[in-house]
MMTF fields as JSON, N, C-alpha, C and O atoms, coordinates in Angstrom:
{
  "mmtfVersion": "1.0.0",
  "mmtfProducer": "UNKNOWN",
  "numBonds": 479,
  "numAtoms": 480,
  "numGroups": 120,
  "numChains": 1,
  "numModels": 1,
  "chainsPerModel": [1],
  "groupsPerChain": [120],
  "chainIdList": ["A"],
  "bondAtomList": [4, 2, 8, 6, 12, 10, 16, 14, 20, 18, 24, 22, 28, 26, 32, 30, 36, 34, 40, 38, 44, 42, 48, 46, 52, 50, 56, 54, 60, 58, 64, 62, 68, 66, 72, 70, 76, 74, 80, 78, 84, 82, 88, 86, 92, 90, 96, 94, 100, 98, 104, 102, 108, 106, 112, 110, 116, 114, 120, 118, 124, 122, 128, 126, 132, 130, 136, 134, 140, 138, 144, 142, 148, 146, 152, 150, 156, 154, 160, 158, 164, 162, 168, 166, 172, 170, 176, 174, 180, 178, 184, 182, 188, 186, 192, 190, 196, 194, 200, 198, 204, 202, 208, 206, 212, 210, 216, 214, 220, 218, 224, 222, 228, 226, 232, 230, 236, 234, 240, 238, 244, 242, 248, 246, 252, 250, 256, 254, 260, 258, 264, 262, 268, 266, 272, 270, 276, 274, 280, 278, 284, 282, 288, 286, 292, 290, 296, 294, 300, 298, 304, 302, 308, 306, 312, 310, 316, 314, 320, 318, 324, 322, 328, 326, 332, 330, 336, 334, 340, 338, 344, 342, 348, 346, 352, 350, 356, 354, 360, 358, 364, 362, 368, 366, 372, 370, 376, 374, 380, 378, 384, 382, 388, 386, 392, 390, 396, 394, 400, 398, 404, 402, 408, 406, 412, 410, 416, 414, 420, 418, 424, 422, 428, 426, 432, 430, 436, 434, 440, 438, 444, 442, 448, 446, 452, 450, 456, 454, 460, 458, 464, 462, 468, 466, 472, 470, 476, 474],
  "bondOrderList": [1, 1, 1, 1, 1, 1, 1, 1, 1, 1, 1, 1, 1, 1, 1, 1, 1, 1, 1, 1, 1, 1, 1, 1, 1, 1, 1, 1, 1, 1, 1, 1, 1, 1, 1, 1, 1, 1, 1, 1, 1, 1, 1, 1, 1, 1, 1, 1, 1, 1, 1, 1, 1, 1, 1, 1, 1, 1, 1, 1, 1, 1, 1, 1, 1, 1, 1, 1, 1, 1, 1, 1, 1, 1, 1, 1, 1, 1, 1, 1, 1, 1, 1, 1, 1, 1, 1, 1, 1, 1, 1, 1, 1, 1, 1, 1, 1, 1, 1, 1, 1, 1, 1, 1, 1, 1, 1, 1, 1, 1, 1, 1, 1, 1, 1, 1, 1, 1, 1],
  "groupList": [{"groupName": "UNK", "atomNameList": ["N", "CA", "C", "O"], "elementList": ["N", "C", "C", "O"], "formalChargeList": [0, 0, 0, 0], "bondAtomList": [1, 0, 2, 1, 3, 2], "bondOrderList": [1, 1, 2], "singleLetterCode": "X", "chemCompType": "L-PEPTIDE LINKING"}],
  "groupTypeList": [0, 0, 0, 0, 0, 0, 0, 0, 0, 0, 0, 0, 0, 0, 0, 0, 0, 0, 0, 0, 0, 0, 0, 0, 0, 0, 0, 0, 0, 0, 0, 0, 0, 0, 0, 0, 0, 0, 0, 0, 0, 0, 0, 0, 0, 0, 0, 0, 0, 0, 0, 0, 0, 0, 0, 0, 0, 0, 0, 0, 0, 0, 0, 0, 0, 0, 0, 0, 0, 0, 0, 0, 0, 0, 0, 0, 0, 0, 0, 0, 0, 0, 0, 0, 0, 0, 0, 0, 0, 0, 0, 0, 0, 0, 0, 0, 0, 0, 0, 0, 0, 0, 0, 0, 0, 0, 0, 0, 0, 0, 0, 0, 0, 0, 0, 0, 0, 0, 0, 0],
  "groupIdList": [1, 2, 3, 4, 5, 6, 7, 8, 9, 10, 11, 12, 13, 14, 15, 16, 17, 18, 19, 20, 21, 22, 23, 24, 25, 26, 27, 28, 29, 30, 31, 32, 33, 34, 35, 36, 37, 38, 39, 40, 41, 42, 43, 44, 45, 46, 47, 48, 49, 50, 51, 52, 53, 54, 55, 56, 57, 58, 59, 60, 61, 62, 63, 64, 65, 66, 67, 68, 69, 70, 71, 72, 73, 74, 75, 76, 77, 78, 79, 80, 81, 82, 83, 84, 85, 86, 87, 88, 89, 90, 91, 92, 93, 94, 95, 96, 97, 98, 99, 100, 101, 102, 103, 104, 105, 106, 107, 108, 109, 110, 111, 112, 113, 114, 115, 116, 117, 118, 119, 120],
  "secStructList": [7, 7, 7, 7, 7, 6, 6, 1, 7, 7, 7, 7, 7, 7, 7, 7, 7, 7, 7, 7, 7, 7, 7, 7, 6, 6, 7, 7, 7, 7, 2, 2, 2, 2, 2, 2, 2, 2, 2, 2, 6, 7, 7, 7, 1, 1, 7, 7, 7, 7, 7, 7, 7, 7, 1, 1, 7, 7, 7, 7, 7, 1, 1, 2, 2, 2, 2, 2, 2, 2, 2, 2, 2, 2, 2, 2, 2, 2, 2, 2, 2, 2, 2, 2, 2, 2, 2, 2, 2, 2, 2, 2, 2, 2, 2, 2, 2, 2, 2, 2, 2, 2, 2, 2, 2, 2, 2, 2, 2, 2, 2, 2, 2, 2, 2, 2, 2, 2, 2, 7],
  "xCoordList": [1.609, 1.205, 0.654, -0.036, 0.97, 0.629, -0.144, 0.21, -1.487, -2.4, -1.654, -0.692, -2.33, -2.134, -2.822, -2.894, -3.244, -4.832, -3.825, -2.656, -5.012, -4.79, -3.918, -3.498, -3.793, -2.975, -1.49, -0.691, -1.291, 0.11, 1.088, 0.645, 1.937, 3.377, 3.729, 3.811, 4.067, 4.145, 5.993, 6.743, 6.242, 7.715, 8.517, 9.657, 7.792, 8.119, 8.757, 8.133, 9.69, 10.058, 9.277, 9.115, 8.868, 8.035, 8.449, 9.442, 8.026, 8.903, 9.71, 9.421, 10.742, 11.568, 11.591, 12.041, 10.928, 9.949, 11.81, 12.865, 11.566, 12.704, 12.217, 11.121, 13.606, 13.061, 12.781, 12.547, 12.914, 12.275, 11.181, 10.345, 10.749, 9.812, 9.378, 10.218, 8.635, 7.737, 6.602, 5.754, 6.648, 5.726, 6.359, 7.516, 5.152, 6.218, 5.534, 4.485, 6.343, 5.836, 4.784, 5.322, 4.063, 3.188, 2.047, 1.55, 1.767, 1.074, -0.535, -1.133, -0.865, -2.179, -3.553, -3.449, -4.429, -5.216, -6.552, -6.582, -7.375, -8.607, -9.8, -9.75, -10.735, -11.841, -12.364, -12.616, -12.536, -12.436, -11.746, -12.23, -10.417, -9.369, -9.215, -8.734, -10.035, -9.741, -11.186, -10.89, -12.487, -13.559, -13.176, -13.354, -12.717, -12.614, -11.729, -12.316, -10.109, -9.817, -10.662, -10.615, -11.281, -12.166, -12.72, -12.651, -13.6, -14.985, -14.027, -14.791, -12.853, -12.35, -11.305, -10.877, -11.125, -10.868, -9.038, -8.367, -8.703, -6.876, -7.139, -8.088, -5.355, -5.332, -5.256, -4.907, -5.448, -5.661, -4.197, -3.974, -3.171, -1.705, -2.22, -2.18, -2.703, -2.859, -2.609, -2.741, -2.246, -2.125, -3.698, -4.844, -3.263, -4.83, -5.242, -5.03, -5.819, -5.438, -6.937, -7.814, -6.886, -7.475, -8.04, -7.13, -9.165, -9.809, -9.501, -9.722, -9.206, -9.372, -10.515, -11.261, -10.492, -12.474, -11.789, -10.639, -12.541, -12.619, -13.814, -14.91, -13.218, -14.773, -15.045, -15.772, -14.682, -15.571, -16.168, -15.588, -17.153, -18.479, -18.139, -17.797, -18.332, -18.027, -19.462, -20.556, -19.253, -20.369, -21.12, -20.337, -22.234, -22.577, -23.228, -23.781, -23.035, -23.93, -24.969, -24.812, -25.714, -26.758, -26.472, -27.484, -25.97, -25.481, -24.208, -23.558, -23.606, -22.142, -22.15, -21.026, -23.45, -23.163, -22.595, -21.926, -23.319, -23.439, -21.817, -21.3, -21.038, -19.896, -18.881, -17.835, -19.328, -18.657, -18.629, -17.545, -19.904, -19.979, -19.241, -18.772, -19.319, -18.334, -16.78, -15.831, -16.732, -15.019, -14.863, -14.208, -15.587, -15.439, -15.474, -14.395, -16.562, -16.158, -14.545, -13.73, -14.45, -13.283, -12.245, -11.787, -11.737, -10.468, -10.786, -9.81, -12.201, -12.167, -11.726, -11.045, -12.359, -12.183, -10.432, -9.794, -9.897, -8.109, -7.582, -6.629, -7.893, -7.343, -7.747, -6.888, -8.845, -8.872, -7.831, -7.263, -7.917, -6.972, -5.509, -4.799, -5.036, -4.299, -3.45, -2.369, -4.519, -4.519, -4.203, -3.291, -5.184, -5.317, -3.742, -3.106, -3.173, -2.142, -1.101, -0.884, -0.383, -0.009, 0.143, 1.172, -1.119, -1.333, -0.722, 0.048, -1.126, -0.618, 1.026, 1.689, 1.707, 3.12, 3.617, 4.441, 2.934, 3.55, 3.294, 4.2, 2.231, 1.512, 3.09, 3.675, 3.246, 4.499, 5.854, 6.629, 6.002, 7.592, 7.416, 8.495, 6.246, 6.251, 6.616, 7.743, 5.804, 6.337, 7.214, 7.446, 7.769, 9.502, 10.226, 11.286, 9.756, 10.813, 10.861, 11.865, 9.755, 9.089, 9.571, 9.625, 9.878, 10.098, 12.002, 12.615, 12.449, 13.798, 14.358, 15.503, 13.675, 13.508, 13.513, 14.196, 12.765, 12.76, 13.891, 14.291, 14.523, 15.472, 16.481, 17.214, 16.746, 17.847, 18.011, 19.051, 16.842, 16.426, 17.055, 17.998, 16.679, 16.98, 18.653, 19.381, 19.001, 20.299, 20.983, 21.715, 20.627, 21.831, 21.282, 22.207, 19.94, 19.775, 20.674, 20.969, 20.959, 21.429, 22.807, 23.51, 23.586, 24.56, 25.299, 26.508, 24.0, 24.135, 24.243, 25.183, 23.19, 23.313, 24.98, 25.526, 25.485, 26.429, 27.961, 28.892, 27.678, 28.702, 29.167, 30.259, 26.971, 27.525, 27.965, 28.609, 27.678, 28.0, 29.35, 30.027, 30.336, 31.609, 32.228, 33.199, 31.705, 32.395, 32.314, 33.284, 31.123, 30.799, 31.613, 31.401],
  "yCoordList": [3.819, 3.377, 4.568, 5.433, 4.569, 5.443, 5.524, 4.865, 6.328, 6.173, 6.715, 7.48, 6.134, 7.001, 8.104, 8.447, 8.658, 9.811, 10.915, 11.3, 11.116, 12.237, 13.601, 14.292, 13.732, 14.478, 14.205, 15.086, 12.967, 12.562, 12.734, 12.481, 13.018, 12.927, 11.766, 11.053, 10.943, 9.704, 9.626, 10.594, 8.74, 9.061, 7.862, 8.013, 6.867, 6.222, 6.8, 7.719, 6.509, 7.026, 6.641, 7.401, 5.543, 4.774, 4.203, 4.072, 2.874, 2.315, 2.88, 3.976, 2.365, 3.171, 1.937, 0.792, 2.729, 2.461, 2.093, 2.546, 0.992, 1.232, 2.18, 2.569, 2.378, 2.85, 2.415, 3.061, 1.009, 0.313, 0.506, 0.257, 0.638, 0.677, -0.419, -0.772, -0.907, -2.584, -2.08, -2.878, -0.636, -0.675, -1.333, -1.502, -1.583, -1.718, -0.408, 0.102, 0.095, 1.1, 0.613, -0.241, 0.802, 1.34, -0.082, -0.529, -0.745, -1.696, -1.47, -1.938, -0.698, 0.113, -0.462, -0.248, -1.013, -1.542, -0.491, 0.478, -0.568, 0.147, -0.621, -1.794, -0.019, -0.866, -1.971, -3.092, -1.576, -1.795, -2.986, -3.95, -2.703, -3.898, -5.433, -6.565, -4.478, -5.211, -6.251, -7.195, -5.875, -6.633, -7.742, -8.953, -7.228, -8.049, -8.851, -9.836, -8.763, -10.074, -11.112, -12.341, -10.462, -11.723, -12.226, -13.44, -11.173, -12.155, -13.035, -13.771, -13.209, -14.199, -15.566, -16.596, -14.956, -15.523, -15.889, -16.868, -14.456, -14.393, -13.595, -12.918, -14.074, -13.494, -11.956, -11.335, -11.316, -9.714, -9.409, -8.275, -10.016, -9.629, -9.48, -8.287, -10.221, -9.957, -11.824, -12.795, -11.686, -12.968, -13.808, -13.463, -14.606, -15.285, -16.504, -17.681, -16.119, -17.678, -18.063, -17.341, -19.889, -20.181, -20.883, -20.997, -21.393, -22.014, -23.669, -24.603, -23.65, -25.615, -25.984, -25.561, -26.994, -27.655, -29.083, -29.473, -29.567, -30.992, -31.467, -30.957, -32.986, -34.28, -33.582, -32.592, -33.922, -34.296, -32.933, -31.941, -33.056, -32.34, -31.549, -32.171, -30.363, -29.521, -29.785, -29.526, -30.301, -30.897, -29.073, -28.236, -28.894, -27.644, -28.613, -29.704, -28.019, -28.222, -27.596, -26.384, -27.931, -27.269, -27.647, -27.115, -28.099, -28.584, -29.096, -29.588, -29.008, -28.896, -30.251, -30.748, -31.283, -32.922, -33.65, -34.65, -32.452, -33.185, -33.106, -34.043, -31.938, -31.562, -32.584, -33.015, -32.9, -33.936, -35.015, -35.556, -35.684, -37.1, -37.466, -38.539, -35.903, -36.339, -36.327, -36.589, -36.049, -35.451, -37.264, -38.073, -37.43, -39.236, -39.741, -39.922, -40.04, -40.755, -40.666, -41.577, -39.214, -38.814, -39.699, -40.477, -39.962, -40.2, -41.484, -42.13, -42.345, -43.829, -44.26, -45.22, -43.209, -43.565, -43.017, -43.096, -42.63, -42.332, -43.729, -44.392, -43.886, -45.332, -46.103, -46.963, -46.439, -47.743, -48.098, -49.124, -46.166, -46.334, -46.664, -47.189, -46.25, -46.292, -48.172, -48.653, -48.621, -50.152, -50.736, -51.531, -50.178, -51.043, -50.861, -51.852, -49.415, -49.373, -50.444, -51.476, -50.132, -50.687, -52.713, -53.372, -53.194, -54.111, -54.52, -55.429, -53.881, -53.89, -53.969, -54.673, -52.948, -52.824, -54.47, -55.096, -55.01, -56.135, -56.785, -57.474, -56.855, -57.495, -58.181, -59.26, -56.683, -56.784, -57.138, -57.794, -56.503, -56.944, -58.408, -58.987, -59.253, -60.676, -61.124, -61.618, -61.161, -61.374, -60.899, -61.216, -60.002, -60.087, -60.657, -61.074, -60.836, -61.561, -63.391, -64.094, -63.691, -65.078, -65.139, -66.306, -64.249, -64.259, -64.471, -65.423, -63.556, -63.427, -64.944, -65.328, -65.572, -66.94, -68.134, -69.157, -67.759, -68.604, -68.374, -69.416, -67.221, -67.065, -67.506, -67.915, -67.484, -67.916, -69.695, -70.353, -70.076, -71.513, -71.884, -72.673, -71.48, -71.892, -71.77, -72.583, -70.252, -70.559, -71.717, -72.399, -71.997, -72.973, -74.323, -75.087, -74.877, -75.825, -75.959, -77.029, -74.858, -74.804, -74.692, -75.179, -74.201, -74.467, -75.623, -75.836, -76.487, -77.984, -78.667, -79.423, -78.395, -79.084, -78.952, -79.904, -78.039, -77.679, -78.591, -79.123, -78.453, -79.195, -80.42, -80.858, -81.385, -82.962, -82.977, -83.959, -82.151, -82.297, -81.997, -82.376, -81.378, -81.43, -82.611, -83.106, -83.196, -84.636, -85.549, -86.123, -85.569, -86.818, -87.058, -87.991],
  "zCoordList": [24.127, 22.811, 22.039, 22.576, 20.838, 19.964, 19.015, 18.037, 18.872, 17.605, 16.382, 16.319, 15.476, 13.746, 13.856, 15.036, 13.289, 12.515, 11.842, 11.811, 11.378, 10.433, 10.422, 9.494, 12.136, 12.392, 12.935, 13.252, 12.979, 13.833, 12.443, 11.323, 12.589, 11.869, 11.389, 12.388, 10.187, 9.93, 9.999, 9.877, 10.141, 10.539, 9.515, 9.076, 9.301, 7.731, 6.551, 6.021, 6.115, 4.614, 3.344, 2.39, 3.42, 2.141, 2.038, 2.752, 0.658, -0.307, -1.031, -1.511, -1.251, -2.743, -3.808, -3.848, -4.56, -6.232, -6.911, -6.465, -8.267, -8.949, -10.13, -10.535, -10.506, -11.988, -13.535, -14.557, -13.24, -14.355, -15.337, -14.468, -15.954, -16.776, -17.502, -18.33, -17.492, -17.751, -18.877, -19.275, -19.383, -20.627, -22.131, -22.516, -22.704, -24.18, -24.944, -24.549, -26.181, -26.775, -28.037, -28.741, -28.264, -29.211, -29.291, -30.325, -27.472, -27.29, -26.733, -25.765, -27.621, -27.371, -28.782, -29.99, -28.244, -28.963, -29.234, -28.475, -29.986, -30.112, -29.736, -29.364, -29.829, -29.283, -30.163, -29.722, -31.57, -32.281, -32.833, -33.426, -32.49, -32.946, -31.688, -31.734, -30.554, -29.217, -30.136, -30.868, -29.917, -30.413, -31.707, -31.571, -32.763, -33.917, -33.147, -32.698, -32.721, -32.807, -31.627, -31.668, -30.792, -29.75, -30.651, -30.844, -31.638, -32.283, -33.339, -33.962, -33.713, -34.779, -34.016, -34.539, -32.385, -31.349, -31.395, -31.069, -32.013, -31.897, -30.68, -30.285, -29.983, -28.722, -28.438, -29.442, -27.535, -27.387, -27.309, -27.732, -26.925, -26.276, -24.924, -24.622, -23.959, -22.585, -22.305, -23.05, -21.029, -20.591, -20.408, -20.122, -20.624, -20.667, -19.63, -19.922, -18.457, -17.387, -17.938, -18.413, -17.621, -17.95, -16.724, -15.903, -16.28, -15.324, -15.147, -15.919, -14.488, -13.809, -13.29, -12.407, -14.134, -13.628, -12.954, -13.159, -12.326, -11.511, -11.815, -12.049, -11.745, -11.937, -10.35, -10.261, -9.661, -8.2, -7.881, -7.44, -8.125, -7.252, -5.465, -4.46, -5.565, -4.204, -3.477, -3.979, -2.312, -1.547, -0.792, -0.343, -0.812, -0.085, 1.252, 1.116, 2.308, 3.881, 4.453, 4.598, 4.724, 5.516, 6.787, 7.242, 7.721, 8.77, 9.011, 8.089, 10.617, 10.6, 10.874, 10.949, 11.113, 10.983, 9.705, 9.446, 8.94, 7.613, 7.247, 6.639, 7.646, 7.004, 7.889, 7.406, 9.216, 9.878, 9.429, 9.211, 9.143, 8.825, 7.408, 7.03, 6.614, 4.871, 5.324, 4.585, 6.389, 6.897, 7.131, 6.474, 8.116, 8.313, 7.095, 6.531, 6.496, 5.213, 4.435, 4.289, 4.014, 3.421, 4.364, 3.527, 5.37, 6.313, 6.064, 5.683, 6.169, 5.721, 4.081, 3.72, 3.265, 1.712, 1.836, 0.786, 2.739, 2.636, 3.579, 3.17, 4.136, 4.514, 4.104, 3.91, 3.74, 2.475, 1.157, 0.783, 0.476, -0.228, -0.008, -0.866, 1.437, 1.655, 1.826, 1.489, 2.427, 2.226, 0.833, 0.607, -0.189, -1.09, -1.751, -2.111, -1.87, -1.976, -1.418, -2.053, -0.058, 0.469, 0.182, 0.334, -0.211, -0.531, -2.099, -2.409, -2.62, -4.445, -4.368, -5.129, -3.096, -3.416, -2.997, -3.665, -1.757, -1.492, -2.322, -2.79, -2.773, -4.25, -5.154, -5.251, -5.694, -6.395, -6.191, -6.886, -4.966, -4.153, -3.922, -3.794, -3.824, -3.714, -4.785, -4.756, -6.277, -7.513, -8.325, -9.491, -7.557, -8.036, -7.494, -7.961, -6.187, -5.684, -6.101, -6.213, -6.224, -6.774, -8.473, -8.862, -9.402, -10.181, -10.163, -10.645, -9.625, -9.341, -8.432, -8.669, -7.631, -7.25, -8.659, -8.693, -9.506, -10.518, -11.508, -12.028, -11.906, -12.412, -12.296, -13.197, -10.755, -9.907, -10.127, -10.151, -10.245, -9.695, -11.432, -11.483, -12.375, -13.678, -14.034, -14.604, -13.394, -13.676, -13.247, -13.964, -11.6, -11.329, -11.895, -12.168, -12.17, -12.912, -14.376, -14.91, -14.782, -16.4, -15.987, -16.872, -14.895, -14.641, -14.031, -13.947, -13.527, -12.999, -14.257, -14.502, -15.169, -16.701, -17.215, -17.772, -17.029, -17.85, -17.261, -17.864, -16.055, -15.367, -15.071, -14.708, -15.548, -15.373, -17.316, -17.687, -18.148, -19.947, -19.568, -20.524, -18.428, -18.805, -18.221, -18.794, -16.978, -15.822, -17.188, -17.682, -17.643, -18.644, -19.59, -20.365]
}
């Protein structure tokens, strides 16, 4: 096995760089011009990321119970939801299907209607 240092021979070629050039010309601001447009709040020409905030609160621990017992909670408040879900879909797949039952039920009534208005 072989060390690096300062004196060993590196035997790597490098990267090879392209030759692209990614400047634009004459995109040079002053200090001056950089300040005024912040203080009137136009953009500098720089990309600008912006931060993501969240409602929910980042819990800090003082103990690795404490970080256990929110881990439990969290896996119960995910299967609950997971239920209540679950529940809502049958929810629905019942009353469509109960709906689609009644549809059904009307057609052939209106098609029973239709058939003793032609015997008659």
């Amino acid at each position: 096995m072989k060390f690096r240092n300062a004196y060993t021979k590196d035997k790597s070629k490098g990267k090879k760089m392209s030759q692209e050039v990614n400047t634009i010309p004459d995109q040079n601001l002053s200090i001056r011009e950089l300040l005024d447009r912040h203080s009137r709040g136009l953009p500098l020409g720089a990309s600008q990321k912006q931060g993501e905030y969240f409602d929910t609160e980042i819990p800090i621990y003082d103990d690795l119970v404490d970080m256990m017992e929110h881990k439990k909670q969290l896996v119960q408040d995910h299967k609950d939801l997971t239920k209540k879900i679950e529940n809502e879909q049958k929810a629905q797949k019942q009353k469509a299907t109960a709906e689609a039952v009644e549809v059904a039920k009307k057609q052939l009534q209106d098609i029973g209607s239709n058939t003793t208005n032609v015997v008659s």
